[in-house]
C-alpha positions in Angstrom: 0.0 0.0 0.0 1.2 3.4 -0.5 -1.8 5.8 0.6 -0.5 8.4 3.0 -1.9 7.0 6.8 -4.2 9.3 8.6 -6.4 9.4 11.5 -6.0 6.6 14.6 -2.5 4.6 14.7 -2.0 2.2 16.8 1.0 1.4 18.6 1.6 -1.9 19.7 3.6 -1.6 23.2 3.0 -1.8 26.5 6.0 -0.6 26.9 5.7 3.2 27.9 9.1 4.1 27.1 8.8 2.9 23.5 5.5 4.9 23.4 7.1 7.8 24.5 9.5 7.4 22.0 6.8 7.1 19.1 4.7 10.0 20.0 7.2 11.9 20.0 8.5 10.8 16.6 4.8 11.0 15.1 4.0 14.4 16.6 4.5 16.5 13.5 2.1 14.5 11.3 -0.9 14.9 13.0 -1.8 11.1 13.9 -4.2 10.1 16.6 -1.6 7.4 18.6 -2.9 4.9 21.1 -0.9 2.3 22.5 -1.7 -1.4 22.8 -1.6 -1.0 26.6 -4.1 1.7 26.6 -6.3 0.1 24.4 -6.3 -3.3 26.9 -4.8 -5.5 23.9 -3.2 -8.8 24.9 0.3 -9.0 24.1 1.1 -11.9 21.5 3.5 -14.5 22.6 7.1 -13.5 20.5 7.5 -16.8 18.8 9.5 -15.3 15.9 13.6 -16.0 14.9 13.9 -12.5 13.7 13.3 -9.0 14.3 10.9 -8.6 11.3 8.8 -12.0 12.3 8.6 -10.7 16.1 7.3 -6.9 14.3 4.8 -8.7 12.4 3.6 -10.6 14.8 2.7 -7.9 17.2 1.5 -5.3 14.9 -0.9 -8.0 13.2 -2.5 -9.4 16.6 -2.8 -5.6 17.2 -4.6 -4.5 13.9 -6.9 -7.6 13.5 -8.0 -6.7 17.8 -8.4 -3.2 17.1 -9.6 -2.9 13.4 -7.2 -0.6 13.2 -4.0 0.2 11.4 -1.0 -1.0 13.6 2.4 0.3 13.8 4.8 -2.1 15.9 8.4 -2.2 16.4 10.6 -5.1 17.5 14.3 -4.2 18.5 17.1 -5.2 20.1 20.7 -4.4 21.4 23.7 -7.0 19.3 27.1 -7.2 20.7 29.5 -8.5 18.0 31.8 -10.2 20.7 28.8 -12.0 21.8 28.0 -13.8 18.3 24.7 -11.0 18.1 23.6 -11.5 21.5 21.0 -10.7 23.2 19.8 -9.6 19.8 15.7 -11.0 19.7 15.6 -12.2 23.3 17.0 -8.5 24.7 13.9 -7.7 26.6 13.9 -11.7 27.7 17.6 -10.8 29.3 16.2 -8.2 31.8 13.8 -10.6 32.9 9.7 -10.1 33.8 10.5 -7.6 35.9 11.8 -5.6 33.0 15.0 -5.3 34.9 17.7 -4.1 32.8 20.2 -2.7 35.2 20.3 -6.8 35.6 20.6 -6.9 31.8 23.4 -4.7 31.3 25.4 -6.3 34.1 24.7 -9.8 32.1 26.0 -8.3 28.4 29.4 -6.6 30.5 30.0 -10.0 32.7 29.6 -12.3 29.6 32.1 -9.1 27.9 34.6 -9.2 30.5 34.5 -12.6 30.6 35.7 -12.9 26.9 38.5 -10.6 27.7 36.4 -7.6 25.7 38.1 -4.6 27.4 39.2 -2.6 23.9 36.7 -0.3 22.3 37.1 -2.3 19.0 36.2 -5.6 21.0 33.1 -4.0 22.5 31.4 -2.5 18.9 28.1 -3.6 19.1 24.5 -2.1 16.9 21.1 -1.8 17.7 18.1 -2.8 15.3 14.9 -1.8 15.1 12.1 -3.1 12.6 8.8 -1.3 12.4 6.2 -2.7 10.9 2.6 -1.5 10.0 0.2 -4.0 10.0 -3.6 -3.0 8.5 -7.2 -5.0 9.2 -6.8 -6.9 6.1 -3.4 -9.0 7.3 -1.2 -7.0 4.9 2.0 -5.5 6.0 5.0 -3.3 5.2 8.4 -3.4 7.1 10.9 -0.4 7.7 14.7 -1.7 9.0 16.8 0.8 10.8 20.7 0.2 12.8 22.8 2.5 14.8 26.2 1.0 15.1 28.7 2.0 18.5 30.3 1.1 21.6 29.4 -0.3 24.5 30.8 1.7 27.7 31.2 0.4 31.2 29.7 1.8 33.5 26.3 2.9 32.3 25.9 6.9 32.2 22.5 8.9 32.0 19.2 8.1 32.8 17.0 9.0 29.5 15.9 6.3 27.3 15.3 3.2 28.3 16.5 -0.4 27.6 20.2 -0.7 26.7 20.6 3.1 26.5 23.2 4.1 29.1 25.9 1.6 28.1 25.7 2.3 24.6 27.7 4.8 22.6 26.7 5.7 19.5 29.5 6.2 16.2 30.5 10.1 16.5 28.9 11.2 19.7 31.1 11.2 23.2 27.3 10.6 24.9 25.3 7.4 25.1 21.9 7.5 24.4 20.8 6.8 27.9 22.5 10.9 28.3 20.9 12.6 25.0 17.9 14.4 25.3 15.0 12.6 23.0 15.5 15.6 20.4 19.3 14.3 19.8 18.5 10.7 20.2 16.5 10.8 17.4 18.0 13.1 15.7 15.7 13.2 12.8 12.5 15.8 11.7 11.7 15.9 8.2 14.5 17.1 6.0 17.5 15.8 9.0 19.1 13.1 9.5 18.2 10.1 11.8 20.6 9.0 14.4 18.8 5.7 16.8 18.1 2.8 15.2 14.4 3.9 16.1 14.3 7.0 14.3 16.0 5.5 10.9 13.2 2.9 10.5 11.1 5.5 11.5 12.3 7.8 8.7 11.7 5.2 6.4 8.4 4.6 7.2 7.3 8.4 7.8 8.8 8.7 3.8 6.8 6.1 2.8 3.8 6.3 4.6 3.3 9.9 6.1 4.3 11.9 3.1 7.8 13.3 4.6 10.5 14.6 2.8 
């Protein structure tokens, strides 16, 4: 499909950071955003082996309950010295309590267990695939990375997630320090900087009439 979206979005999270995240990003274009949570939506089981199957997934379960059009996002924190890990199961590493102070302590023990004390032995890259589900079952997928380092110990508390230990390419701050504006780093006519705000571009090109 390639008519421009209007009217109600959904956004498949419970996750209030990520929602954060996505209002802000779909402020300037005039959408009506809901989350999944807010709607009462059960959250699908993520059965998938990749980021795009675990996207689909959720924004399908969340178009076909809503009868609306369904924007999800599946993403996830890989650290090259740890063969892509946590990669998928990154939310499964902080646990149900969503604890990822745990989480970060997990990826820097397993790093300092492989001896990964150099910045070129700690490069790691975040993904996130977005994918907008409608009614009918169809669906269109946006892929976005941000590549960096991972720093020990974690600074800032913005963001959410993997944020404070990870530093993107070109910037001395890690996300968990910038300010959502910078973290982003993308309106209509810039350029994106989170993995986030790259698929996001993509999509907002595509679907939202951006330039």
């Amino acid at each position: 499909m390639t008519d421009r979206l209007t009217g109600r979005l959904v956004i498949a999270t419970h996750n209030p950071g990520k929602l954060a995240e996505f209002r802000d990003l779909t402020a300037p274009f005039g959408l009506d955003v809901i989350s999944a949570g807010e709607l009462n939506l059960p959250e699908p089981e993520e059965t998938g082996t990749s980021f795009e199957e675990n996207a689909a997934l959720k924004a399908l379960a969340a178009a076909r309950a809503s009868g609306l059009d369904a924007l999800a996002d599946d993403s996830g924190l890989c650290v090259e010295a740890l063969g892509g890990e946590p990669g998928i199961y990154s939310a499964r590493w902080a646990g149900s309590d969503k604890n990822f102070a745990r989480a970060m302590r997990n990826v820097e023990e397993q790093l300092a267990a492989k001896g990964a004390t150099s910045e070129a032995a700690r490069r790691a890259y975040f993904v996130a695939v977005l994918c907008l589900a409608h009614p009918d079952g169809s669906t269109e997928l946006f892929r976005g990375e941000a590549h960096g380092t991972l720093v020990w110990p974690p600074r800032g508390t913005k963001g959410f997630g993997y944020d404070p230990m990870f530093r993107p390419d070109g910037h001395d701050e890690t996300f968990g320090e910038m300010v959502a504006e910078r973290k982003h780093g993308w309106r209509q006519g810039g350029d994106a900087l989170s993995h986030r705000a790259r698929a996001f571009k993509l999509f907002a090109e595509t679907k939202l009439g951006a330039e």
